[in-house]
Structures are given as structure tokens and as C-alpha cells.
C-alpha positions, 0 to 999 in steps of 0.5 A: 839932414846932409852932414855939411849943414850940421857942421856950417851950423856948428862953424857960424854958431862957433862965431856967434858965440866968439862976437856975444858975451852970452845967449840964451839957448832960445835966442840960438835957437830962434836965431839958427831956425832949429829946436832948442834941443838941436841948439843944445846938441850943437853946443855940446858937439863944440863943447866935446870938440873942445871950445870953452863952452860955458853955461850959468843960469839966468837970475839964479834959476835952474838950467832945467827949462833952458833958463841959462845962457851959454858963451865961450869962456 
């Protein structure tokens, strides 16, 4: 995948995430048309680059099976 395809990913996940309280990693992962393991791997590079990226489990359930919702803090 070109390298300016992973990072206008990053920008419009980055301005998704400033518009919404929270997400599931499903409801990123539909919405950019990727794997949830790429959303995932998406929200981690925002996190090491520095964006208050924030995960909680959903009605108390573990964050294991992707049953969490993200947001920036």
C-alpha cells in the first residue's frame, strides 16, 4: 500500500475521531473499508504520534474481542 494512503487514513481517522465522542473499532473500521486490525494499528500510530487516543470497554465488557470504543480525550 503507497505510504500517502496509510497517512490520509490517519489524517481523516484523526478528524473523525475530533467530530465524535467515541467509536467502536468495528464502526472505524467499516467506515474506512479496512480490517479492524488495521483500524487498530491506525489509532496506535495516532496514539505514538502523540493524540490523546482513549480506549474503554463497552457496557463493562473486556477490550479483547474489539468491544471497546475509542475517542480522543
Amino acid at each position: 500500500m503507497p505510504r500517502n494512503r496509510s497517512l490520509v487514513r490517519a489524517l481523516s481517522l484523526l478528524r473523525l475521531l475530533e467530530q465524535r465522542r467515541r467509536w467502536s473499532l468495528v464502526e472505524l473500521a467499516t467506515r474506512f473499508n479496512v480490517s479492524t486490525k488495521t483500524a487498530r494499528r491506525d489509532l496506535r500510530a495516532l496514539e505514538e504520534a502523540g493524540y490523546p487516543v482513549t480506549q474503554t470497554p463497552i457496557d463493562g465488557r473486556g477490550m479483547r474481542r474489539g468491544e471497546s470504543r475509542w475517542w480522543l480525550a
